[in-house]
C-alpha positions as CSV (number, residue, x, y, z in Angstrom):
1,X,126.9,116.2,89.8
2,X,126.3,116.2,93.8
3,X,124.1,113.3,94.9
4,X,121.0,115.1,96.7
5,X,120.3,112.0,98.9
6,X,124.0,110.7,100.4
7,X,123.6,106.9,101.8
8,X,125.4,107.1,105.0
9,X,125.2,103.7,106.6
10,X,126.1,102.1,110.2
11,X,128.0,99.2,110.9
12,X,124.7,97.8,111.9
13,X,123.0,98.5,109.0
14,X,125.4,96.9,107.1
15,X,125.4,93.8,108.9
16,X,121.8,93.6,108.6
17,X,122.1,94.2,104.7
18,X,125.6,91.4,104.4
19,X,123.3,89.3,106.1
20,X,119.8,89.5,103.8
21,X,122.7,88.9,100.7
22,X,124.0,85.8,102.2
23,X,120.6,83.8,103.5
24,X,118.4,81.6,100.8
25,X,115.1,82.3,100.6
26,X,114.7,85.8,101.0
27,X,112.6,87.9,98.2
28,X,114.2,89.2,95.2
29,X,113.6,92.6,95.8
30,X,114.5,93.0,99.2
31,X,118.0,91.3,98.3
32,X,118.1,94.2,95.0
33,X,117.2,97.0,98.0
34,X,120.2,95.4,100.2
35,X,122.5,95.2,97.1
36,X,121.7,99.0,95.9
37,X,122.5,100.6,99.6
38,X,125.9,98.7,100.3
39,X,126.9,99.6,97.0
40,X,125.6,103.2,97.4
41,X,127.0,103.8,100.8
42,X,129.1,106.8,101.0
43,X,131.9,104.8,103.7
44,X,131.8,101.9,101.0
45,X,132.3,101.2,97.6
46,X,130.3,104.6,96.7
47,X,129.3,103.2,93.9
48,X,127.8,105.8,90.9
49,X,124.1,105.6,90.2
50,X,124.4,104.2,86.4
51,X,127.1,101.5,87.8
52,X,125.0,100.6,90.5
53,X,121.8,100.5,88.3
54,X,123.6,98.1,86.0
55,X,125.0,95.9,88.4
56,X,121.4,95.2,90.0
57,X,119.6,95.2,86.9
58,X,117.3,98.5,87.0
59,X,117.0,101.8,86.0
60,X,118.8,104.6,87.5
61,X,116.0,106.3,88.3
62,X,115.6,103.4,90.7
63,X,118.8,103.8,92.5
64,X,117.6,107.5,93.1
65,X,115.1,106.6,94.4
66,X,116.0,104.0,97.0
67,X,119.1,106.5,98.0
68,X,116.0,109.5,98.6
69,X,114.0,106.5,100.3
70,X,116.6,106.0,103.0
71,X,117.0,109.8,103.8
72,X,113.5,110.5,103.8
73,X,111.4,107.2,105.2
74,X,114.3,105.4,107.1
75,X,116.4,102.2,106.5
76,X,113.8,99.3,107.6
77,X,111.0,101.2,104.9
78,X,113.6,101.6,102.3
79,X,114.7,97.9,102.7
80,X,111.3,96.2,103.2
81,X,109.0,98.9,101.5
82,X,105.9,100.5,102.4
83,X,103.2,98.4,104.4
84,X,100.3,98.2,102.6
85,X,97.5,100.7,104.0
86,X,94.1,99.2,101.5
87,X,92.9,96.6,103.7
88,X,89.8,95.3,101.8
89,X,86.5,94.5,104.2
90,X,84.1,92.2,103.5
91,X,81.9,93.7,100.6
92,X,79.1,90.6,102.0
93,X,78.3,90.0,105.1
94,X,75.6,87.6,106.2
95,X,72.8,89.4,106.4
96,X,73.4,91.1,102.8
97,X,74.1,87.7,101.6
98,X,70.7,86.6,102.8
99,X,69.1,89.3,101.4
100,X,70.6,89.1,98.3
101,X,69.8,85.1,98.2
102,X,66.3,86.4,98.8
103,X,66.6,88.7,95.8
104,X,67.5,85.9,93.7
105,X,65.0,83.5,94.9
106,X,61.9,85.9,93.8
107,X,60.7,86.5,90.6
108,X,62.6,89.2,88.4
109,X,61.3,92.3,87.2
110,X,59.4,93.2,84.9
111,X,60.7,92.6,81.5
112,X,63.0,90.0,82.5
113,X,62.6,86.0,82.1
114,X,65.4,85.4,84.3
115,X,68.1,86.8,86.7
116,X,71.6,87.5,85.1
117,X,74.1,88.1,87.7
118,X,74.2,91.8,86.5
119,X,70.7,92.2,87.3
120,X,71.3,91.1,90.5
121,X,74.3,93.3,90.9
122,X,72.3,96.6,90.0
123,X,68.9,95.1,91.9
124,X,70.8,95.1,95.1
125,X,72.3,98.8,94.6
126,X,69.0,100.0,93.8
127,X,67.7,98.5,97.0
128,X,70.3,99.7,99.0
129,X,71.0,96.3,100.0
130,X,74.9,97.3,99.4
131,X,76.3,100.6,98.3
132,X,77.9,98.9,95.4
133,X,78.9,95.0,94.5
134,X,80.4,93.4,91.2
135,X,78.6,90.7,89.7
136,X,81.7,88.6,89.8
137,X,81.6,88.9,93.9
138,X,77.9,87.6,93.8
139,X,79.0,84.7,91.5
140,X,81.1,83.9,94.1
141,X,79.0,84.1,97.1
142,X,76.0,82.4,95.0
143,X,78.4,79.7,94.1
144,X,79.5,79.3,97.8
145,X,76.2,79.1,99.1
146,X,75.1,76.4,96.2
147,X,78.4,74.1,97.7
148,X,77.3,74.7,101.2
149,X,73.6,73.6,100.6
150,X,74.4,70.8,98.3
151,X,76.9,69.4,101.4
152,X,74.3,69.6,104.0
153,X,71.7,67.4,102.2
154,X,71.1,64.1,104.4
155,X,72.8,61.1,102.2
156,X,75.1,63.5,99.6
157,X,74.6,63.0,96.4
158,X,74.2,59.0,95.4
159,X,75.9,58.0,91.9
160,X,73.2,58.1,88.9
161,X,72.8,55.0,87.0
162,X,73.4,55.2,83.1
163,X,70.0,55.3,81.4
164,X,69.0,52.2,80.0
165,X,70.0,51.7,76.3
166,X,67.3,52.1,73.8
167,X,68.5,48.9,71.9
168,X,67.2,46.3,74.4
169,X,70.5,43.5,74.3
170,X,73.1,45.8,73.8
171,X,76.4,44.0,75.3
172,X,80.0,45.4,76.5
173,X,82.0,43.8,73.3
174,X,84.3,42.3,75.8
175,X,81.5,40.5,77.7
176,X,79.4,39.4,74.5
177,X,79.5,35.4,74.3
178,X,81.0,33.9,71.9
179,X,82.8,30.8,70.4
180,X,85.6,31.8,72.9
181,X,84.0,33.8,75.3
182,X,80.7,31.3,76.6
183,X,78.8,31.9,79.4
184,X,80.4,35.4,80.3
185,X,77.6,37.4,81.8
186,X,76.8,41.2,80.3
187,X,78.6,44.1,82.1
188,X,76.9,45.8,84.8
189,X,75.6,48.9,83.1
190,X,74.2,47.3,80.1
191,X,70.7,45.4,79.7
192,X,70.9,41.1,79.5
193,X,69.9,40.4,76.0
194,X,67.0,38.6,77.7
195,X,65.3,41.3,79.5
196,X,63.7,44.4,78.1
């Protein structure tokens, strides 16, 4: 059967793709891609589809569609794919982030003991704070704006002390005096047996 989509490649283009097969470090598709168009070229090996396919690991329906890739989209698409057109923007900027704190901070509605992060989610639709916001997003910013707050505190946070022990004497077995062990003092984080 006649191929629809001939690969017709220049010496250039060859170079370029001997070259992507012989460097380290180059992604595993790209080197497949570089693989599936020398052996496809029609002033090559020429290659069938099914050999070529099992050669590179892949379907034939792959093959196809690299060899209609090149005719249609041109050599650098087919060989480093489509750039990616979804660019996400910032669902949170700082004004809806303050406003949204703000939320949080006040009292929930009626009905409800507490905010859930849902709540917040559908509160902030409703008052057309944003268009539209996942509760996992304002986990996130909450989360980050906790972190940033707990930072900026004069002093940090100072290492808590262990509660005292309810049994008044209680010793570190190491540090407890004994026929061996005399006048060893108690550890640090433990009462003296002498004070209460």
């Amino acid at each position: 059967m006649p191929k629809k989509s001939l690969v017709c490649l220049t010496d250039e283009e060859r170079d370029t793709l001997n070259q992507i097969l012989k460097k380290r470090g180059v992604a595993a598709q790209r080197v497949r891609r570089a693989l599936m168009l020398l052996k496809a070229d029609v002033d090559g090996p020429s290659w069938a589809d099914a050999k070529i396919a099992e050669a590179c690991g892949c379907r034939t329906q792959t093959v196809e569609n690299i060899r209609e890739s090149l005719v249609t989209a041109g050599f650098e698409t087919t060989l480093n794919g489509k750039p990616k057109s979804r660019v996400r923007s910032k669902v949170l900027d700082g004004e809806r982030e303050a406003k949204i704190i703000a939320l949080r901070l006040g009292h929930p509605p009626q009905g409800w003991a507490n905010w859930t992060l849902r709540l917040l989610a559908d509160q902030a639709v409703t008052l057309e704070i944003v268009e539209s916001v996942s509760h996992e997003t304002l986990r996130r910013m909450l989360k980050k704006t906790s972190l940033r707050s707990e930072r900026s505190r004069i002093g940090g946070s100072l290492p808590r002390l262990m509660p005292s022990s309810p049994r008044a004497g209680r010793q570190c077995w190491m540090s407890t005096p004994g026929p061996t062990m005399s006048g060893i003092p108690s550890c640090a984080w433990m009462n003296n047996r002498g004070s209460s």
